[in-house]
Rosetta silent file (secondary structure, phi, psi, omega in degrees, C-alpha in Angstrom):
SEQUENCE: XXXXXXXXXXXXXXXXXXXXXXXXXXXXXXXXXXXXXXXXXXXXXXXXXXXXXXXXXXXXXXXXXXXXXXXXXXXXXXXXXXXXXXXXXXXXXXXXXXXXXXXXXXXXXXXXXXXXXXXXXXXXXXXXXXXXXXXXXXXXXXXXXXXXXXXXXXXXXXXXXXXXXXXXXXXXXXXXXXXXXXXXXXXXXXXXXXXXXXXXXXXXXXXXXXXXXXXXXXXXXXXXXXXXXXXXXXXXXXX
SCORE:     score description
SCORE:     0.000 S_00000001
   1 L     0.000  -38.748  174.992   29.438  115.536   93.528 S_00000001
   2 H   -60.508  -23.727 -160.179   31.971  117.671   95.136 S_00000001
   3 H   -76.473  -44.107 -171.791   29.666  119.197   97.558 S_00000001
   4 H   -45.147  -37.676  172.472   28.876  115.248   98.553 S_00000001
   5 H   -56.330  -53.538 -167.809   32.437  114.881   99.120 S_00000001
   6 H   -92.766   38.850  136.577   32.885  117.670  100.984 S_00000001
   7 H   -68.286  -51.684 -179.104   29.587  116.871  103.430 S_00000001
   8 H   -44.608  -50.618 -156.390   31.293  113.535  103.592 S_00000001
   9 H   -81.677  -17.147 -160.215   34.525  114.745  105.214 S_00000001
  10 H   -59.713  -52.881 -173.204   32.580  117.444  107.067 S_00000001
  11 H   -76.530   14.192  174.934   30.599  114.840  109.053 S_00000001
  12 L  -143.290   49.963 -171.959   33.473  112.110  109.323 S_00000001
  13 H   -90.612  -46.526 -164.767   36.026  114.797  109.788 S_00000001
  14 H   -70.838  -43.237  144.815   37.010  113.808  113.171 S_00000001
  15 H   -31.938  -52.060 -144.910   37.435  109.637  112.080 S_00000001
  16 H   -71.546  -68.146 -163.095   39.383  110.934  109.047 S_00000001
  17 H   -65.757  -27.253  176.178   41.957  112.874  111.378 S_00000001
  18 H   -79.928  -27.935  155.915   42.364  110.443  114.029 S_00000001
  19 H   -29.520  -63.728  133.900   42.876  108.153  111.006 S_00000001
  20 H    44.815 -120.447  141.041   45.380  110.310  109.953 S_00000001
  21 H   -52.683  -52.020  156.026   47.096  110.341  112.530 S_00000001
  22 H   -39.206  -61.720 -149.475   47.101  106.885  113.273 S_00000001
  23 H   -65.130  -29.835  178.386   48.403  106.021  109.841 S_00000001
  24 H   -61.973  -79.450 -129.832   51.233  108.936  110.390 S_00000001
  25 H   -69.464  -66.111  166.329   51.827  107.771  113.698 S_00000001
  26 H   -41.699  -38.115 -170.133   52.404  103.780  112.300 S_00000001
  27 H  -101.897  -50.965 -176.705   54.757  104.537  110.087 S_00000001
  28 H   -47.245  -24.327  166.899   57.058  107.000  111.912 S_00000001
  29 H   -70.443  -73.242  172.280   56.876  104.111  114.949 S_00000001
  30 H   -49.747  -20.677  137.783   57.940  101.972  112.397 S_00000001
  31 H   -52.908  -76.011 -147.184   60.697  104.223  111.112 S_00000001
  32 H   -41.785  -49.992 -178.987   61.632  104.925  114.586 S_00000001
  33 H   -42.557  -59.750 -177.327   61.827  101.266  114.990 S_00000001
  34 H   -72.062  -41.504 -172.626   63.685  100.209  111.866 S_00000001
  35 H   -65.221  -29.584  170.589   66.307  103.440  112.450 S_00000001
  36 H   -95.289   -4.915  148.811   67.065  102.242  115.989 S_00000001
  37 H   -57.813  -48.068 -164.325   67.316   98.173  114.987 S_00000001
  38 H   -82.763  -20.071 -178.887   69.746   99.848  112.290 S_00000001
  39 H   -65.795  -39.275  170.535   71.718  102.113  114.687 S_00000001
  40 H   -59.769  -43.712  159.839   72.189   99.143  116.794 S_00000001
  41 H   -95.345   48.885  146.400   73.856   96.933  114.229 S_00000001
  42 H   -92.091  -63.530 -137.282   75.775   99.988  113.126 S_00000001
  43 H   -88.818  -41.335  176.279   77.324  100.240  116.788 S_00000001
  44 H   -56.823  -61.158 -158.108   77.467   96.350  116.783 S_00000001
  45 H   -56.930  -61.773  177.998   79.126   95.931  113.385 S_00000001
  46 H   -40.808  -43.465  159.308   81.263   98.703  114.619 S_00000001
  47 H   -36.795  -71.948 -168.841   81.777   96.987  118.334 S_00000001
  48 H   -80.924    1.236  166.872   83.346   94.069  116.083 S_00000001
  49 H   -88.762  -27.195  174.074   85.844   95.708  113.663 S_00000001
  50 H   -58.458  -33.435 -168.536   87.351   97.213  117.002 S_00000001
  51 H   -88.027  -35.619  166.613   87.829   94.075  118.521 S_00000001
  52 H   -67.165  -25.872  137.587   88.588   92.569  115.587 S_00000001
  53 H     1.280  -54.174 -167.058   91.303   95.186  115.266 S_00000001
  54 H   -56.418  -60.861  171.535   92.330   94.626  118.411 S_00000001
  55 H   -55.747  -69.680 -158.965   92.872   90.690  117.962 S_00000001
  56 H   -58.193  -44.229 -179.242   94.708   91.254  114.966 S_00000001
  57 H   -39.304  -59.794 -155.342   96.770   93.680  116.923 S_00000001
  58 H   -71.351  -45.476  171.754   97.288   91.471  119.353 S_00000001
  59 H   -51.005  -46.140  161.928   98.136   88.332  117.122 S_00000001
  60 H   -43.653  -53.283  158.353  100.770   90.308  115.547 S_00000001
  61 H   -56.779  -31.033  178.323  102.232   91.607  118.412 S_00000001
  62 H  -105.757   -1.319  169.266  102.733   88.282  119.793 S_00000001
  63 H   -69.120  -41.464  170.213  103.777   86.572  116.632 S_00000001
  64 H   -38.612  -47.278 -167.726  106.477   89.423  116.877 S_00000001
  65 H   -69.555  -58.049 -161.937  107.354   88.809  120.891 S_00000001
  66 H   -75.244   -1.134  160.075  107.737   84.928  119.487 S_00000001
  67 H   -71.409  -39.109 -145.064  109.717   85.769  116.409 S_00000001
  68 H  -103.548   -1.838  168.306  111.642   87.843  118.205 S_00000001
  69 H   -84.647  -43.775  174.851  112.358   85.504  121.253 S_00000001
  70 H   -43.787  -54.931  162.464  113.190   82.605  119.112 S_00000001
  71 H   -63.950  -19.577  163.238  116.209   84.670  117.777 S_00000001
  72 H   -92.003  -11.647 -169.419  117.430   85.991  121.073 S_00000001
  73 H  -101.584  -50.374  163.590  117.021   82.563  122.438 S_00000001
  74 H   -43.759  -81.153 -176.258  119.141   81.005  119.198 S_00000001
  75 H   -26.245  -66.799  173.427  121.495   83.853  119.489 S_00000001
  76 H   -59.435   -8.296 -175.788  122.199   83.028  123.734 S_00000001
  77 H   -83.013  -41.949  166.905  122.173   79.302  122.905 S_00000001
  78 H   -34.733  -65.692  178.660  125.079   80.243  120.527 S_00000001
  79 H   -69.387  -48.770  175.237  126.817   82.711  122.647 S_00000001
  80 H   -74.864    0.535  109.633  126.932   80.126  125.662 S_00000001
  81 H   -26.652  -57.002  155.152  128.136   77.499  123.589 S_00000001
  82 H   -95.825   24.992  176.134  131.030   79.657  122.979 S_00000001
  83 H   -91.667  -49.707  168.350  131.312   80.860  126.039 S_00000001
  84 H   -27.852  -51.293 -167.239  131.264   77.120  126.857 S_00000001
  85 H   -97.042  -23.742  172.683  134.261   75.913  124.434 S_00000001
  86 H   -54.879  -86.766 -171.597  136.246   79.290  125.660 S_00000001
  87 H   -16.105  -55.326 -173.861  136.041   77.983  129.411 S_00000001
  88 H   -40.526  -60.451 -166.445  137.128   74.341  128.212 S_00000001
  89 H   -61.319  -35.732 -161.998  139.780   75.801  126.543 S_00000001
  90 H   -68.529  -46.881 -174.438  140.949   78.071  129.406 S_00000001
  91 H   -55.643  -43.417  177.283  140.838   74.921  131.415 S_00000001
  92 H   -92.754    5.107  152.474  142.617   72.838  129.729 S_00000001
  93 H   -89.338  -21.985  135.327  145.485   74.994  129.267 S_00000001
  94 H   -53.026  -59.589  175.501  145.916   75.513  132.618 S_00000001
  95 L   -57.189 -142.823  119.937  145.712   72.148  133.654 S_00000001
  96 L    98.333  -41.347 -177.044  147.999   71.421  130.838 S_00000001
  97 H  -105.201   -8.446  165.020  150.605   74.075  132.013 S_00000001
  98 H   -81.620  -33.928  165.052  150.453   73.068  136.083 S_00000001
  99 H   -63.207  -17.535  172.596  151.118   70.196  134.611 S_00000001
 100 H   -89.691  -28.410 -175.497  154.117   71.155  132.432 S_00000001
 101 H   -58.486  -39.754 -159.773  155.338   73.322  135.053 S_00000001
 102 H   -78.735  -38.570 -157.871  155.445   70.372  137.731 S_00000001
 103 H  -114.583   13.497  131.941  157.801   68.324  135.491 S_00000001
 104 H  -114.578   10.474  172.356  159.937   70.668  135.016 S_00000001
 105 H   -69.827  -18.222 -168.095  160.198   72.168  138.500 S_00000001
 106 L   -87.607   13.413 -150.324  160.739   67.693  138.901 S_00000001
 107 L  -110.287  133.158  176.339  163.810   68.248  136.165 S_00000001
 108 L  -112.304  -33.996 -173.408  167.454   66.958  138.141 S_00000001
 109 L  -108.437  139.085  160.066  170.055   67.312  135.954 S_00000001
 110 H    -3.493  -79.120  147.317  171.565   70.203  133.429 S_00000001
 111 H     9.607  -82.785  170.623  170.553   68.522  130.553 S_00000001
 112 H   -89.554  -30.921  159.775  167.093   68.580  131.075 S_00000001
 113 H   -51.384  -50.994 -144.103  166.647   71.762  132.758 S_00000001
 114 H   -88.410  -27.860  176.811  168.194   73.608  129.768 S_00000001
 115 H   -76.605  -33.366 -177.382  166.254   71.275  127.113 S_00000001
 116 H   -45.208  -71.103 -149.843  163.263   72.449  129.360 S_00000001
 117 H   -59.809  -54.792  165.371  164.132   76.124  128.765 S_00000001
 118 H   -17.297  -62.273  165.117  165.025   75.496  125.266 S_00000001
 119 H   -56.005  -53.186  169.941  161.118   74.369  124.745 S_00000001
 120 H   -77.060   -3.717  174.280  159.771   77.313  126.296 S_00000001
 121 L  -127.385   63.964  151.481  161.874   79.795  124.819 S_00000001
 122 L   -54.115  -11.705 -179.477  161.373   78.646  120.737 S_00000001
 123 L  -126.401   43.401  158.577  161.887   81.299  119.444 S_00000001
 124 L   -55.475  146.602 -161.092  165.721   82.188  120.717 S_00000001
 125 L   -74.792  -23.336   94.066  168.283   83.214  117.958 S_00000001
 126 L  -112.823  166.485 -179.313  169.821   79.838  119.242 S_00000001
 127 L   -49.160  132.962  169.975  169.420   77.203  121.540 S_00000001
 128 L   -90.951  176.598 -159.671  171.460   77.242  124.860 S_00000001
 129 L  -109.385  151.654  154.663  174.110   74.405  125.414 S_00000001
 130 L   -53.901  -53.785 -173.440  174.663   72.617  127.915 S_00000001
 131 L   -67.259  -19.937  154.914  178.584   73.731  128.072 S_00000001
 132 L   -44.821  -49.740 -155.912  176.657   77.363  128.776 S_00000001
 133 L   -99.054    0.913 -160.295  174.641   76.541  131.292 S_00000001
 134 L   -78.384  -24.302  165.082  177.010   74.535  132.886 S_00000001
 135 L   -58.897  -22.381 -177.790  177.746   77.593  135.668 S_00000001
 136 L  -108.948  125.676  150.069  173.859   78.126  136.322 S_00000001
 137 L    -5.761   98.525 -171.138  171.937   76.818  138.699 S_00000001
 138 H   -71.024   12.669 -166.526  169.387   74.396  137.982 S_00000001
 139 H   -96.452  -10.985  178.291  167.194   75.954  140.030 S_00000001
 140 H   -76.775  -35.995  173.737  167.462   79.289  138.107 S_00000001
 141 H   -49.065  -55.881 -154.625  167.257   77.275  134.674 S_00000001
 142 H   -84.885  -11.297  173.023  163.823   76.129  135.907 S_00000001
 143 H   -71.266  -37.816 -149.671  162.663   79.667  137.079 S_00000001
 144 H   -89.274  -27.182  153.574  163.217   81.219  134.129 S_00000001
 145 H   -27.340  -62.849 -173.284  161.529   77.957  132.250 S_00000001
 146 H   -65.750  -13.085 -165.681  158.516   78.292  134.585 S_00000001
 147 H   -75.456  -55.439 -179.932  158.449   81.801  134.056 S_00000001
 148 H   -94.726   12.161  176.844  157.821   81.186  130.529 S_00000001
 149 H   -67.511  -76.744  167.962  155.466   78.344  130.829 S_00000001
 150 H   -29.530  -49.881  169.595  153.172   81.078  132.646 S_00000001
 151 H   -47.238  -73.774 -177.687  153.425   83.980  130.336 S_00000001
 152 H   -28.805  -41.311  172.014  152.651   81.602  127.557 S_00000001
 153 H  -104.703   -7.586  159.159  149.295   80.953  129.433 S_00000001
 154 H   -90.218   -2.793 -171.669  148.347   83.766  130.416 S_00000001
 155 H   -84.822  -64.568 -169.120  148.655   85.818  127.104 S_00000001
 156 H   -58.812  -20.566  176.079  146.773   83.151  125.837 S_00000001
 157 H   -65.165  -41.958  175.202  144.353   82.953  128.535 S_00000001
 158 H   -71.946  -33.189  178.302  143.545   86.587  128.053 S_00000001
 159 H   -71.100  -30.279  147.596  143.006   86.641  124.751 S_00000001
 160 H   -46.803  -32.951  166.134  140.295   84.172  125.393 S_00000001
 161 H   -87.204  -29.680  150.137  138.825   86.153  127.678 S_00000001
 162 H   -14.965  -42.025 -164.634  138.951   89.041  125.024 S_00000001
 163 H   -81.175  -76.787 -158.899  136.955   86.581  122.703 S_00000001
 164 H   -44.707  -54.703  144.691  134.590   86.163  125.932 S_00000001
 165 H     8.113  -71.584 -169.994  134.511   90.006  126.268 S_00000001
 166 H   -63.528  -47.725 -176.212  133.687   90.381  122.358 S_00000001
 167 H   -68.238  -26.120 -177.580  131.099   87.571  122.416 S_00000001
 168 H  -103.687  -37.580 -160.992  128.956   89.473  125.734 S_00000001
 169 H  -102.477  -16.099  170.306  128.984   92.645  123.710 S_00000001
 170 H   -95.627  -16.400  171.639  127.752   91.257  120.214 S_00000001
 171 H   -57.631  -75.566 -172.075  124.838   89.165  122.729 S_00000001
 172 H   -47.500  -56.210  131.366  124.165   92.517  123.973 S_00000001
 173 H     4.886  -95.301  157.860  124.325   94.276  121.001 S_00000001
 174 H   -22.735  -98.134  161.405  122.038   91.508  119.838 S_00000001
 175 H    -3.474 -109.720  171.068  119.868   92.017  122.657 S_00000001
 176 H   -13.689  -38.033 -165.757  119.219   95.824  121.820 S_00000001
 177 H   -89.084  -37.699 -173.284  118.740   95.638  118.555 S_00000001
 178 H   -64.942  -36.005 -174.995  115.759   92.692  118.451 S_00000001
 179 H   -68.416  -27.990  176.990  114.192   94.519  121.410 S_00000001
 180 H   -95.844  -28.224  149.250  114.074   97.660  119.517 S_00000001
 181 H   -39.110  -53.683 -161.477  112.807   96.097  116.267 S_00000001
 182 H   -78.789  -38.196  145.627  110.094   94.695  118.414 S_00000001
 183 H   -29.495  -60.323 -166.762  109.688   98.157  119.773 S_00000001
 184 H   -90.864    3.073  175.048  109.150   99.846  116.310 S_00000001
 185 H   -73.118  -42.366 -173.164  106.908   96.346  115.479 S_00000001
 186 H   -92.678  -12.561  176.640  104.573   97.287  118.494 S_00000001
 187 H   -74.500  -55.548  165.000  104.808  100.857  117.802 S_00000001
 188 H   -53.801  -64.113 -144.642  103.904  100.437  114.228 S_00000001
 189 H   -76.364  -79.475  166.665  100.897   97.937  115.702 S_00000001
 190 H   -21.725  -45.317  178.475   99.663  100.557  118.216 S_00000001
 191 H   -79.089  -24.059  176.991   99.477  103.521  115.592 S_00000001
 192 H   -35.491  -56.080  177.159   97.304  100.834  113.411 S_00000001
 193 H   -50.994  -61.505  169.206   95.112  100.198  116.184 S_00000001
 194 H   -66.647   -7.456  164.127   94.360  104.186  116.660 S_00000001
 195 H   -77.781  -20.923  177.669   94.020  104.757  113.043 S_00000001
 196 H   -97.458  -53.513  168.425   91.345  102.129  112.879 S_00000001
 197 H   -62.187   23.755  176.596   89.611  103.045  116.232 S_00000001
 198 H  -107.629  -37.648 -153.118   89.687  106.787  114.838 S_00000001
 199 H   -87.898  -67.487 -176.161   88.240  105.822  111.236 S_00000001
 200 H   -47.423  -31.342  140.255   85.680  103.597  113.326 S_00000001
 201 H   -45.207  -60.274  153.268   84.611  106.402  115.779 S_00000001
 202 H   -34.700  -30.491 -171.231   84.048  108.316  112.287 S_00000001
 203 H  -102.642  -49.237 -163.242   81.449  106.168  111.062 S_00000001
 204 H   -67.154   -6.504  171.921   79.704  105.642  114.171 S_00000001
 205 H   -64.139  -76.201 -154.994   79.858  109.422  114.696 S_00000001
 206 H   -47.169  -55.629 -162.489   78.241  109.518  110.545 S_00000001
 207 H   -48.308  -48.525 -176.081   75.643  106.901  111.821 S_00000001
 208 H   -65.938  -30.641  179.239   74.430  108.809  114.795 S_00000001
 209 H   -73.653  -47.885  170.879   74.527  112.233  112.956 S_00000001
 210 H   -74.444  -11.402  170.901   71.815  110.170  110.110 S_00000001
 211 H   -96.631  -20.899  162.352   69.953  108.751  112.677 S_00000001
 212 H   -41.688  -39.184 -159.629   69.552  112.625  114.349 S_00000001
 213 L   -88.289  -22.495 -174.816   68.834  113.562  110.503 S_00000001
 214 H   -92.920  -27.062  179.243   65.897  110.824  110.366 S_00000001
 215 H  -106.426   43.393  160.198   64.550  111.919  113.372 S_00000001
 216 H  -100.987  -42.465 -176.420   64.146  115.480  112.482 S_00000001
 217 H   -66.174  -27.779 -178.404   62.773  114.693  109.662 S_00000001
 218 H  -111.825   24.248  152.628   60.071  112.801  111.465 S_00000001
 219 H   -78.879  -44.270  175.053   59.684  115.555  114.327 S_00000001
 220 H   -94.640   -9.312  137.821   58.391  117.634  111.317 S_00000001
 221 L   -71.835   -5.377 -177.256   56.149  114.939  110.180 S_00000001
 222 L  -103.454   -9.038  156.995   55.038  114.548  113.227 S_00000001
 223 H  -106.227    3.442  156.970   54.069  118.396  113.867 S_00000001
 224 H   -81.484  -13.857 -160.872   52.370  118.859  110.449 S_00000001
 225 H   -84.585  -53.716  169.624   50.553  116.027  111.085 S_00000001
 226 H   -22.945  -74.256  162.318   49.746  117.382  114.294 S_00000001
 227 H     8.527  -83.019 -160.725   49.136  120.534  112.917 S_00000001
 228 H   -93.143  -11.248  162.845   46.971  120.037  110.288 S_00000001
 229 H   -54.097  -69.375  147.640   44.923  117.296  112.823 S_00000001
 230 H   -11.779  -75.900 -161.200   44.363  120.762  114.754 S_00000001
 231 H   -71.949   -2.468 -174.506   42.943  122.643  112.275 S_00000001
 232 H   -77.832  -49.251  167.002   40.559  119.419  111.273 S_00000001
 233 H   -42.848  -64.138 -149.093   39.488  119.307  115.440 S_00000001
 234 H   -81.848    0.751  164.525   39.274  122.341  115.774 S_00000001
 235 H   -62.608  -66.927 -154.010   36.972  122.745  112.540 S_00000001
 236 H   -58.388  -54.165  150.382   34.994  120.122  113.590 S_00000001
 237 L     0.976  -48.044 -147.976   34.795  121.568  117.161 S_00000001
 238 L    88.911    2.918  177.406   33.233  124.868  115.543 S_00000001
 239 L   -91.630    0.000    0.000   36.040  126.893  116.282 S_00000001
């Protein structure tokens, strides 16, 4: 029975090996096939965790820009509001003191110059008199009156602008610090992004390196098959 077998392959040696062959040759086409369908949604799948990466990056980063404008924009609505009621005030203590100033530069008699002066100088150890004043000039009474109308508003006028001073340097302040929070927000966002394109370059590196590893393996199924096809030909052949 054996010899009938092997008479069988002798005279249908040359079907059997392109047979073979074929049958090798379908399924390594059909590996090749299924490993490069799978490389592709490897590269795809990969293609979409970068961008989604990316998007999240980017949503973050601008939920950040709009957290961090909304609080600089609250903060300046603040600070010019009380840059706002400083001004008012500046104004209306000026006005307030051309106006005191006018009535008592308008002052005719003793009397009232020196009750003028009196008012602007509260806090003398006492009051001048009339029977004092009665040798001076009312026009000196009202200098030294106007004199101290003025003071009075300008000390205070500066210390408002102090407050206005204090109030531009805590904005700024301000200012600096939410831009550099938003700094180390986008900084922080940025190394995310390259740790996640690095880890994703890693797999698709791993992917490419197993589909190299499948098709080695079926480079050496594909020269034994050869091979041993050879020695079937060349049997049959007579050599």
């Amino acid at each position: 029975m054996l010899d009938s077998y092997i008479k069988f392959f002798q005279a249908h040696e040359r079907i059997l090996a392109l047979a073979l062959v074929l049958v090798f040759a379908y399924f390594g086409w059909n590996s090749w096939l299924d490993k490069s369908a799978m490389d592709a949604q490897t590269k795809a799948a990969v293609a979409q965790q970068i961008a989604e990466v990316q998007r999240d990056a980017d949503a973050k980063i601008a939920s950040a820009v709009a957290q961090q404008t909304a609080l600089f924009n609250q903060a300046q609505a603040r600070y010019e509001q009380e840059i706002a009621s400083l001004v008012e005030a500046v104004a209306s203590r000026d006005a307030a003191s051309n106006k005191q100033v006018t009535k008592v530069k308008a002052t005719t008699t003793t009397a009232d110059a020196v009750a003028d002066l009196n008012a602007a100088y509260s806090d003398l150890p006492s009051p001048l008199t009339v029977d004092e004043a009665a040798n001076v000039p009312i026009v000196d009474l009202q200098h030294f009156t106007v004199a101290a109308i003025q003071e009075q508003t300008a000390v205070a006028d500066l210390n408002d602008t102090k407050t206005q001073l204090d109030a531009t340097k805590t904005q700024l302040d301000s200012a600096v610090s939410l831009n550099g929070a938003l700094n180390g927000q986008v900084a922080g966002l940025q190394s995310e992004i390259k740790k996640n394109d690095t880890a994703a370059k890693q797999e698709l590196s791993s992917c490419l390196a197993t589909a190299r590893k499948g098709k080695l393996k079926w480079f050496k199924v594909g020269f034994v098959t050869g091979f041993v096809t050879g020695l079937f030909t060349g049997h049959a052949a007579g050599f």
